[in-house]
C-alpha positions in Angstrom: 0.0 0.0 0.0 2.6 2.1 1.1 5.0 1.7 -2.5 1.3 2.4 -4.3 1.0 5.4 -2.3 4.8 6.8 -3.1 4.2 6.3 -6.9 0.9 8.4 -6.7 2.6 11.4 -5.2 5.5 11.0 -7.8 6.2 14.5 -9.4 6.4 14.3 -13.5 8.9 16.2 -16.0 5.2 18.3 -16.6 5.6 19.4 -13.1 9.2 20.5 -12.8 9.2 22.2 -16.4 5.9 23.7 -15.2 7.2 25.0 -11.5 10.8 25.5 -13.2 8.8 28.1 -15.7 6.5 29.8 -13.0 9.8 30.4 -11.2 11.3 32.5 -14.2 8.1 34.1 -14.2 8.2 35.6 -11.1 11.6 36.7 -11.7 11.1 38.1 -15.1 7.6 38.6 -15.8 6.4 41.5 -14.2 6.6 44.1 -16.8 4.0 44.0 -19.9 5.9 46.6 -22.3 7.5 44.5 -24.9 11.0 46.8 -24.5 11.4 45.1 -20.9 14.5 42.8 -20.8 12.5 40.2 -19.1 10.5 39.8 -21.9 12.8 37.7 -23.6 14.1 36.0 -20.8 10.3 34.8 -20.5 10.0 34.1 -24.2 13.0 32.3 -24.8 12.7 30.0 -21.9 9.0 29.5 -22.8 10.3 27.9 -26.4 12.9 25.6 -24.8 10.2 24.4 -22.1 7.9 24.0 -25.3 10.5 22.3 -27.1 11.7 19.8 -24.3 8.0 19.3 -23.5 7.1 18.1 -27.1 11.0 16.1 -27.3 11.2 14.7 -23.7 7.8 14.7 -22.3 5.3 11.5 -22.8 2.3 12.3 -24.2 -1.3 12.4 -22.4 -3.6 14.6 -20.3 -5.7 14.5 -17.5 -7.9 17.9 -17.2 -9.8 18.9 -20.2 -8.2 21.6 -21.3 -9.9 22.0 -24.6 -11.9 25.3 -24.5 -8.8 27.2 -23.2 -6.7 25.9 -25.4 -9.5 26.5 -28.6 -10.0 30.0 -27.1 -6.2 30.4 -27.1 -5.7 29.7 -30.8 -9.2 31.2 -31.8 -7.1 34.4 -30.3 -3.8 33.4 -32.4 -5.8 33.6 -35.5 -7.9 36.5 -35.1 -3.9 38.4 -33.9 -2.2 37.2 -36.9 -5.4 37.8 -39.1 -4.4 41.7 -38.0 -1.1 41.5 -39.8 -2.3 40.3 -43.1 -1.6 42.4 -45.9 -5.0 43.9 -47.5 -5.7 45.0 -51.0 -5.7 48.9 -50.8 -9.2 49.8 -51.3 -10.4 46.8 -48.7 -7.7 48.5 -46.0 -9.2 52.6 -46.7 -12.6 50.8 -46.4 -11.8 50.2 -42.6 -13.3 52.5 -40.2 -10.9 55.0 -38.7 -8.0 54.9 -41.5 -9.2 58.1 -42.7 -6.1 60.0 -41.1 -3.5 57.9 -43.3 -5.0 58.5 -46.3 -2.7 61.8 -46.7 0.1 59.4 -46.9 -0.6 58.6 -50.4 0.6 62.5 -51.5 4.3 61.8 -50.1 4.2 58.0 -52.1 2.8 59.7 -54.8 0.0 58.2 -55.9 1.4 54.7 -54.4 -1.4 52.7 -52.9 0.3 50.0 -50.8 -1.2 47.0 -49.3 -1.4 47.3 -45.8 -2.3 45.0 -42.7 -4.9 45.6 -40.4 -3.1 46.9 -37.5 -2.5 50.8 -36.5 0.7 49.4 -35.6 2.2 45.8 -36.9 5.3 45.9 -34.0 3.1 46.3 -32.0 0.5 43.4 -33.1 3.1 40.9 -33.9 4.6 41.4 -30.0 0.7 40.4 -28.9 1.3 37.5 -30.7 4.5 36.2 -30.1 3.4 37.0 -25.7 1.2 34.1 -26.4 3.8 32.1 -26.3 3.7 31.8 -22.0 0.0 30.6 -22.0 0.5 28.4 -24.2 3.0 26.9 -22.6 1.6 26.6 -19.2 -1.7 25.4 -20.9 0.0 22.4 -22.1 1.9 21.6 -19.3 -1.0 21.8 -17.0 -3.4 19.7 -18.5 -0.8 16.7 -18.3 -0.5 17.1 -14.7 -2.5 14.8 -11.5 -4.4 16.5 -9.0 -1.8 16.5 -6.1 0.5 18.0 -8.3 -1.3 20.8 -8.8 -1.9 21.6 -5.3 1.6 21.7 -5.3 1.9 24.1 -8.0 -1.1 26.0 -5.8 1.5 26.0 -3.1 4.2 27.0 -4.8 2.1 30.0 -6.2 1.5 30.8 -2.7 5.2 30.7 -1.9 6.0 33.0 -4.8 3.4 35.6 -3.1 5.6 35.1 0.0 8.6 36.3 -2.0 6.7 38.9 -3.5 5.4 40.4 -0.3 8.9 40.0 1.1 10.3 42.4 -1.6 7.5 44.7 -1.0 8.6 44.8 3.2 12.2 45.9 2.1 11.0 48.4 0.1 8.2 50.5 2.8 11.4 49.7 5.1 13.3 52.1 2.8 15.5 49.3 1.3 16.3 50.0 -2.8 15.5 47.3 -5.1 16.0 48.0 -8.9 15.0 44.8 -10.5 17.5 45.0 -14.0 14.4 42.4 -16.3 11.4 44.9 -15.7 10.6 48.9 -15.6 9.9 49.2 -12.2 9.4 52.6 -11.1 11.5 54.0 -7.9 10.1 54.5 -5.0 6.9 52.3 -5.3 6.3 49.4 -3.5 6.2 47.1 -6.5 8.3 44.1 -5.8 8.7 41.9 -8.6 6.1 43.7 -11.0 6.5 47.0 -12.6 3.1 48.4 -11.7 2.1 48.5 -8.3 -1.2 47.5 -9.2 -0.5 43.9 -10.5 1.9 43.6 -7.3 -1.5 44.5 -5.4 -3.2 41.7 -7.8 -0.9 38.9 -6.8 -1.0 39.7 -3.2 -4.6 39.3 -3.3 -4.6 36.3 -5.2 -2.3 35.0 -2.1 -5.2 35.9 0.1 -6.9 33.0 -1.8 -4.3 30.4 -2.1 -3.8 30.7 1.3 -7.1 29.3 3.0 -7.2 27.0 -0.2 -3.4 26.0 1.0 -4.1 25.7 4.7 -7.0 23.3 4.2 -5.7 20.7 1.7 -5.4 18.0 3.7 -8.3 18.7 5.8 -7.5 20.1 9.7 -3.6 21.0 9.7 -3.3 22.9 13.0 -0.1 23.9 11.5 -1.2 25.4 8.2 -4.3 26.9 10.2 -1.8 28.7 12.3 0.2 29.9 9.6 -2.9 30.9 7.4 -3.7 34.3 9.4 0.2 35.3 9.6 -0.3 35.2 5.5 -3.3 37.2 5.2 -1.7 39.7 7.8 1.5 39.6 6.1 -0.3 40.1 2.3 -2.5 43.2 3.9 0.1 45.1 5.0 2.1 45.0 2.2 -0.7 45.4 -0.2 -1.9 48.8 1.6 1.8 49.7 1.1 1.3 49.7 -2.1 -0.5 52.2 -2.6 -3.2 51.0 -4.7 -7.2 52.1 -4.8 -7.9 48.5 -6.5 -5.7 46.8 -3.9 -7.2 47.2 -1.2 -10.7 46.3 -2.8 -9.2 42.9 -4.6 -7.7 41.8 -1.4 -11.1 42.8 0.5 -12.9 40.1 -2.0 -10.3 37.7 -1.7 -10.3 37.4 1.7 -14.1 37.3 1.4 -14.0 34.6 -1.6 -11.1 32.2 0.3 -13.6 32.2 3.7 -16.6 31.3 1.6 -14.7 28.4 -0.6 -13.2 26.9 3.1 -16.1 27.9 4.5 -16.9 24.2 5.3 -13.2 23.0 6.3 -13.3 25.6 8.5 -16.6 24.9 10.2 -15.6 21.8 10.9 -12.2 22.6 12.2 -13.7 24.8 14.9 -16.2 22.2 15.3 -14.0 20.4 17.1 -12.9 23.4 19.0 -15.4 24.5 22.5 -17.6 26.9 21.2 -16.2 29.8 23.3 -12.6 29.0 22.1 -13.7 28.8 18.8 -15.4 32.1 19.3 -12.4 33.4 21.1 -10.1 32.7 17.3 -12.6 34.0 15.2 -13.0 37.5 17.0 -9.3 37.7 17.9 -8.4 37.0 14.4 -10.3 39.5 13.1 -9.3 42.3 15.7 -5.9 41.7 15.2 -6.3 42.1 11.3 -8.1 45.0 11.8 -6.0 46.5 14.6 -2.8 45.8 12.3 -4.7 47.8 9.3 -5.4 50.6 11.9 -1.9 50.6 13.1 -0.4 50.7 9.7 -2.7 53.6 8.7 -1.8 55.9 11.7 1.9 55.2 11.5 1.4 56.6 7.3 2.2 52.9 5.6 -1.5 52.4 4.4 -0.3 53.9 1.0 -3.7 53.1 -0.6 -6.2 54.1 1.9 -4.4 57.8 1.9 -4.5 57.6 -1.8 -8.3 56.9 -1.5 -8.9 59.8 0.9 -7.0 62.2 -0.5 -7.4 62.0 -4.4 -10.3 62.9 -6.4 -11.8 60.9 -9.5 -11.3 64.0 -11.7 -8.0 64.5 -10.4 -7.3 61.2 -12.0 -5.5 61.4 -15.5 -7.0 57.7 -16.7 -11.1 59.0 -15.5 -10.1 62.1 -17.8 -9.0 59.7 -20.8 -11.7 57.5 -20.0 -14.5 59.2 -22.1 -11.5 59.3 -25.3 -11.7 55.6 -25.1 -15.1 55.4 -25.4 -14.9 57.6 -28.3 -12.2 55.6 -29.6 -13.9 52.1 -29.8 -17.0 53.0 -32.5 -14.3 54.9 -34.3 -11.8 51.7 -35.6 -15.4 49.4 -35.2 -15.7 46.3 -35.9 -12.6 45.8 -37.1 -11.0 47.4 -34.2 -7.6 48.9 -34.1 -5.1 46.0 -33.9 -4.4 43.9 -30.6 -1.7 45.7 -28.7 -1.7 48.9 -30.5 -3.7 51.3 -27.8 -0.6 53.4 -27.4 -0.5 54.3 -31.2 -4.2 55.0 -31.6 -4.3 56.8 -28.1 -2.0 59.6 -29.3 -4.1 59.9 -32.3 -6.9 60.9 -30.8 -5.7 62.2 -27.8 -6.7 66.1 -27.0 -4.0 69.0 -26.1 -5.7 69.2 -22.4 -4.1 65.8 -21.3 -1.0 66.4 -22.8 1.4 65.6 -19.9 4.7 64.3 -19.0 2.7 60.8 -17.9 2.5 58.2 -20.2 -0.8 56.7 -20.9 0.3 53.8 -22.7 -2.5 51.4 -21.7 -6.7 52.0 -21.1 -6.4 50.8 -17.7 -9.5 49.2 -18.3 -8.4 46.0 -20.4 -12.4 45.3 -20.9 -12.7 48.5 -22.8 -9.2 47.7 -24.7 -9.9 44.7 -26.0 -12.9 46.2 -27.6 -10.8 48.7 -29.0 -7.8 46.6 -30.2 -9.8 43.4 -31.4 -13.3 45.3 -32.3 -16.3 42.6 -33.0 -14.2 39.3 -33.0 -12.3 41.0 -29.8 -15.3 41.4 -28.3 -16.6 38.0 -29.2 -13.5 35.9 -28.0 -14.1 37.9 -24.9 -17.8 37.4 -24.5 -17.2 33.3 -25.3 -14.6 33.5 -22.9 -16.6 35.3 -20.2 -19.4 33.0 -20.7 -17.2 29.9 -20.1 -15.6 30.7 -16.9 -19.5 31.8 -15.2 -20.8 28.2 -16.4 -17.9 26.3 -15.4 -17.6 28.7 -12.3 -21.7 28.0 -11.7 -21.1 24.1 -12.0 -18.0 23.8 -9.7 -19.7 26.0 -6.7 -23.1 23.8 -6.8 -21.2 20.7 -6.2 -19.6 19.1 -2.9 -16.5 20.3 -2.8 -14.0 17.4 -3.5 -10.2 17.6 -4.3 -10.9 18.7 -7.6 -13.6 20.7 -7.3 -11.7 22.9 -4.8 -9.6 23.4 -7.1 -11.7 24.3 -9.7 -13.3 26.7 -7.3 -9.7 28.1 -6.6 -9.7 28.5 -10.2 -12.4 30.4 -10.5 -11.9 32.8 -7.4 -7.9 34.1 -9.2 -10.4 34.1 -12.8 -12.5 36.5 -11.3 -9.8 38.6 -9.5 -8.1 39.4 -13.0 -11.2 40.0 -14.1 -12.6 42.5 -11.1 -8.7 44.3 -11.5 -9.3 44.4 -15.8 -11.9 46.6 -14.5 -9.2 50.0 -13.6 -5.6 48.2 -15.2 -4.2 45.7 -17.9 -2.6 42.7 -15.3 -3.5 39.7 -17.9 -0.6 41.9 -19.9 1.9 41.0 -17.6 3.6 37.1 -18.8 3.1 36.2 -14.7 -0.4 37.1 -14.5 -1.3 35.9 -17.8 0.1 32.5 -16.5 -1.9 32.5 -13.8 -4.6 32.9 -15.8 -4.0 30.2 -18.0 -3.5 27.7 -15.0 -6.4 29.1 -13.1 -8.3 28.0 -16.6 -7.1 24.5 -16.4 -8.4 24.0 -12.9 -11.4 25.0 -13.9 -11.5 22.8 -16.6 -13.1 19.5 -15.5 -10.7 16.7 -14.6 -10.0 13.4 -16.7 -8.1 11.0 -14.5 -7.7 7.2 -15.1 -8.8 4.4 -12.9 -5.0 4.1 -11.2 -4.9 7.5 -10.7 -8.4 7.6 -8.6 -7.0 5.2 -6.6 -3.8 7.2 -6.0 -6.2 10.0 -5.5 -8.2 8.7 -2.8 -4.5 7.7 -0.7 -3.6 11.1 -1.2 -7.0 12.6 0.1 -6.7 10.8 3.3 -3.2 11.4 4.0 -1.7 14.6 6.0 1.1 16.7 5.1 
């Protein structure tokens, strides 16, 4: 039994080439501009994972990863469709081109063909970022159940590390990561934007509860669970952003509800006025510790929240030029990745600034832009998807797999909730995330063995 056991919680090359490429990552995939070093640190160790994977690793899969991996290449397609030549009187015909027309005077007369996109540099990066989902797609479906609560753990870990960056800097320690365009002075750990730093963090406020009941009532894990969530507050008020504090707010919310029942049962077994005494003391201390950081002037976001006004805000002044922008380049939309370029096109003298708005910060609303109609429809397909799956896995008793499908679905919906004011999914780690947060939610396929390895695992501690 024992020796049947061992072989069940055996870790495949899928796993290590998988944790190996979340690692680099971390490490070089905080930035989203496509002039960041990391970029093609990512990129290039994205191909030779690919490569070894399709060399070295046997073939198989165990989670349906289907739909993602449809929606993926449905997205390839529609990308590369952008940087097709087009005849020139189908390219004038597109909405919004009206402004190049001009050009024609200094080619004179010369009517070239011309792709789609505002901007084919900037299109053809989109595409080749595709890469890192891809990647993790593949490697993810191929991978048993324990092993991705081990990649859940190591995700957890790697929020550890993050917050730990983010301590040394609001203790007034430098740290100039060389791979990304991080900004001096912010607490942005790993990430160039502060924001996505704030993303991640919350996202550790879910992998956390998720973590801490695995293996049912861990007295250990339970203990260290409220250290993490204090540990990921603090640092993500530091931060300083708005959206921060709200995704770590639902996180929190979202990791309670999914444990919910773990939990209930742990202080089951607890005397009711002890199990009382945790919950209230718990939540006094994270509150007291939120208070504390606030008076002392490291609650970076709430002061931000207090003190600035919407209108003072340059991206709710640039808001209404994006929605002016989107009907303009509709439906054939303005090439993925191209905002930048068909921003300063249309953007007026009055928000001329030093700042540079080089993204929406609303990815909903640039999507619709970049992609126009089949943007919008990969989106709405996509959307769609992760509420049905997300519907299915929260009705049903929560097994190993279905908590992990519901863990899925809680990071889905963080990106989603922080699309809302930034661009995160831009970023290779975050778009990663999202592509393994898409497996789990995808349902599992597993073979008789592996049930039975399943089960061992399920009763066993850690």
């Amino acid at each position: 039994m024992a020796r049947t056991s061992n072989r069940s919680q055996a870790f495949s090359l899928d796993f290590w080439l998988l944790a190996g490429f979340l690692v680099i990552l971390w490490i070089a995939g905080g930035a989203s501009r496509p002039d960041a070093i990391g970029q093609a640190v990512v990129r290039a160790a994205a191909w030779a994972i690919l490569i070894a994977t399709v060399l070295a690793a046997p073939a198989g899969g165990r989670r349906g990863s289907g739909f993602p991996l449809l929606l993926l290449c449905a997205t390839a397609l529609v990308t590369a469709a952008q940087l097709l030549p087009l005849p020139p009187g189908v390219w004038e015909a597109l909405p919004g081109r009206g402004l190049f027309m001009g050009a024609e005077v200094a080619l004179e007369g010369i009517r070239p063909w011309r792709p789609l996109s505002l901007s084919p540099q900037a299109t053809t990066n989109a595409l080749a970022s595709l890469i890192v989902p891809l990647v993790v797609l593949v490697l993810a479906a191929r991978l048993k159940t324990h092993e991705h609560w081990r990649i859940a753990a190591l995700l957890l870990a790697l929020c550890v590390a993050s917050a730990a960056l983010g301590l040394v800097e609001v203790s007034g320690g430098r740290f100039d990561h060389p791979l990304i365009n991080d900004i001096e002075g912010l607490v942005s750990a790993n990430f160039a934007n502060r924001n996505h730093l704030a993303l991640f963090l919350a996202m550790g406020c879910a992998l956390a509860p998720a973590w801490s009941f695995r293996r049912g009532t861990d007295w250990h894990r339970l203990a260290a669970t409220p250290g993490l969530l204090l540990i990921f507050a603090m640092v993500l008020l530091a931060t300083g952003s708005r959206a921060g504090m709200v995704l770590g707010a639902v996180a929190t919310a979202l990791g309670g509800v999914m444990m919910r029942g773990p939990l209930t049962k742990a202080l089951g077994r607890l005397p009711r006025s002890i199990a009382a005494g945790v919950v209230v003391g718990a939540a006094a201390i994270l509150a007291g510790a939120v208070w504390l950081s606030f008076a002392m002037g490291r609650a970076v976001a709430i002061d931000r929240a207090l003190l600035m006004e919407a209108g003072d805000d340059l991206r709710a002044k640039a808001l209404p030029i994006v929605l002016e922008m989107i009907p303009r380049y509709f439906p054939a939309g303005s090439g993925f990745g191209t905002f930048d370029q068909a921003y300063r096109i249309s953007e007026p003298e009055s928000l001329l600034n030093p700042l540079y708005f080089n993204h929406a910060h609303n990815d909903w609303l640039e999507i619709a832009l970049d992609g126009g109609l089949p943007g919008i429809l990969l989106l709405a397909v996509a959307t769609a998807w992760a509420a049905w799956r997300s519907f299915a896995v929260w009705l049903r008793t929560a097994g190993a797999d279905q908590s992990l499908a519901r863990l899925g679905s809680v990071l889905l919906a963080l990106v989603a909730i922080a699309s809302l004011a930034d661009y995160p999914a831009r970023t290779p780690l975050i778009m990663g995330i999202v592509a393994l947060a898409a497996i789990w939610l995808c349902p599992a396929q597993k073979a008789r063995s592996e049930r039975t390895g399943e089960s061992e695992d399920s009763a066993g501690h850690a």
